[in-house]
C-alpha positions as CSV (number, residue, x, y, z in Angstrom):
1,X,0.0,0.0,0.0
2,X,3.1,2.2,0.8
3,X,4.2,1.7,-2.6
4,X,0.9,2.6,-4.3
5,X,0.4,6.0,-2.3
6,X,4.4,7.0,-3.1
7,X,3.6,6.7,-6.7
8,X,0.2,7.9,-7.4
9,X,1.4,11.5,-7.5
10,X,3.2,10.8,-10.7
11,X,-0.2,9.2,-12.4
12,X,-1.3,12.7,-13.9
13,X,1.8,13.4,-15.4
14,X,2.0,10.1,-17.0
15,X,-1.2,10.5,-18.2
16,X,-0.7,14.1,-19.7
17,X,2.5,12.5,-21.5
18,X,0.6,9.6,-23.0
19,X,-2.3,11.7,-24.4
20,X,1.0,13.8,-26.0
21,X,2.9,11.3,-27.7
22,X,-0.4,9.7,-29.0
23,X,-1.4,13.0,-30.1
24,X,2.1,13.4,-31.6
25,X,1.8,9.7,-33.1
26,X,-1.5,10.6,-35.0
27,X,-0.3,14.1,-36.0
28,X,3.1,12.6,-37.6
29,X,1.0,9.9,-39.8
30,X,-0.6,12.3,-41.3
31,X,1.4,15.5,-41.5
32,X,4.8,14.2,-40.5
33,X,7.6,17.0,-39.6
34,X,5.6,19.3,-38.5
35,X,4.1,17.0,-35.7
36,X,7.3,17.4,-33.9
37,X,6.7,21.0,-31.7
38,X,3.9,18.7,-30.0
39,X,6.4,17.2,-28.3
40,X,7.5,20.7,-26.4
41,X,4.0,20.3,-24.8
42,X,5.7,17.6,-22.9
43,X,8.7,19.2,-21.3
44,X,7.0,20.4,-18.3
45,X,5.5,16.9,-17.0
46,X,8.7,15.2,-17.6
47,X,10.0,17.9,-15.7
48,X,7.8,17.5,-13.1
49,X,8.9,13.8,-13.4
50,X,12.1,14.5,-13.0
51,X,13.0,17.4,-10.5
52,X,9.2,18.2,-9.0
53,X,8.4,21.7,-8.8
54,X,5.5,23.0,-6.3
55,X,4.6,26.3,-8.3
56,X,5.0,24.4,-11.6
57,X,2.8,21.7,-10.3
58,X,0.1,24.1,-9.5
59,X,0.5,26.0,-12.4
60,X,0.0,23.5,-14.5
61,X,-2.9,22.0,-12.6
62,X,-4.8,25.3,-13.1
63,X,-4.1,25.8,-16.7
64,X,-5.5,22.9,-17.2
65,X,-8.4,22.6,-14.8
66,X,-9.4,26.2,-17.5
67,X,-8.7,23.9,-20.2
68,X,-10.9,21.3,-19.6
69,X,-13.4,23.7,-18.7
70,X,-13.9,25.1,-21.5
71,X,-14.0,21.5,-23.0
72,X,-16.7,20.5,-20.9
73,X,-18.8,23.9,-21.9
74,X,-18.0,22.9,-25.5
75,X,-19.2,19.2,-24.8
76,X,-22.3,20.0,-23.2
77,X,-23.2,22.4,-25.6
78,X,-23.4,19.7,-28.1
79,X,-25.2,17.4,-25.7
80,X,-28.3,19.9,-25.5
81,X,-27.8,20.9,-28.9
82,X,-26.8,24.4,-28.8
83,X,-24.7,24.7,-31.8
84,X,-25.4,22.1,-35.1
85,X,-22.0,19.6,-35.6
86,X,-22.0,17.2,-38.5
87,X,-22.0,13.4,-38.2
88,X,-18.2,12.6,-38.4
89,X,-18.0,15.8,-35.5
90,X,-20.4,14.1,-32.9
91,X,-18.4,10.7,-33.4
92,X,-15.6,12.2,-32.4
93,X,-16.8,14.0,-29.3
94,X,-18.4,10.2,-28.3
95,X,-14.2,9.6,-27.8
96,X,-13.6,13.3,-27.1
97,X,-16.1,13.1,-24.0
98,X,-13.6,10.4,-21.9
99,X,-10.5,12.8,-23.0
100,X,-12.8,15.7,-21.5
101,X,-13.4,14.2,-18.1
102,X,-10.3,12.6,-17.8
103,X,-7.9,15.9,-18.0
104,X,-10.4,17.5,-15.5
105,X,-9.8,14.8,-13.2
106,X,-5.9,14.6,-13.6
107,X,-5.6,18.5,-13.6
108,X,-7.8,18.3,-10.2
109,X,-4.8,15.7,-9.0
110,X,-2.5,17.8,-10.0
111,X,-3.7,20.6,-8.2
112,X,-4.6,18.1,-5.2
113,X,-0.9,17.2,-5.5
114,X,1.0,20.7,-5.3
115,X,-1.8,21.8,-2.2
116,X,-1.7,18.6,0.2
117,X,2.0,16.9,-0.3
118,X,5.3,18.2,-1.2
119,X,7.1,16.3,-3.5
């Protein structure tokens, strides 16, 4: 159990970092040089990986915490049908809803993190 609670702290990070390289992934099938300034998105989690930061940590956390707000106001304005979105759009938000709830949650953690424990 010890184990488990010393790393759980690092969970968001690694999350953040997998939903950028599979962004990066995607991208570079498609597009293919350009994909690679996605990858600067990364530096501050592995940072935070590396040599934790309390500021940085809580930084980050609220940046995205506005983020994902303003995902969740776009989501829900589809679900009560505010604004028309094609067929391939509202497919795509079916997916897009689990990425919406899940950075809310990690940048919550994150925040959680940098307020209750120092690294």
């Amino acid at each position: 159990m010890q184990t488990i609670s010393k790393y759980s702290k690092f969970i968001p990070y690694l999350y953040f970092l997998a939903v950028i390289v599979y962004w990066f992934t995607d991208i570079n099938r498609s597009e293919g040089l350009t994909a690679y300034p996605i990858l600067l998105f990364g530096i501050p989690f592995v940072w935070q990986l590396i040599k934790p930061n309390n500021k940085l940590n809580f930084s980050l956390g609220i940046i995205f915490v506005c983020l994902s707000s303003y995902m969740i106001l776009a989501y829900l304005s589809d679900v009560f049908h505010i604004v028309n979105i094609t067929e391939n759009t509202k497919r795509f938000l079916i997916l897009g809803g689990f990425f919406v709830v899940g950075n809310f949650i990690m940048s919550l953690w994150m925040i959680r993190n940098s307020i209750k424990r120092s690294f």
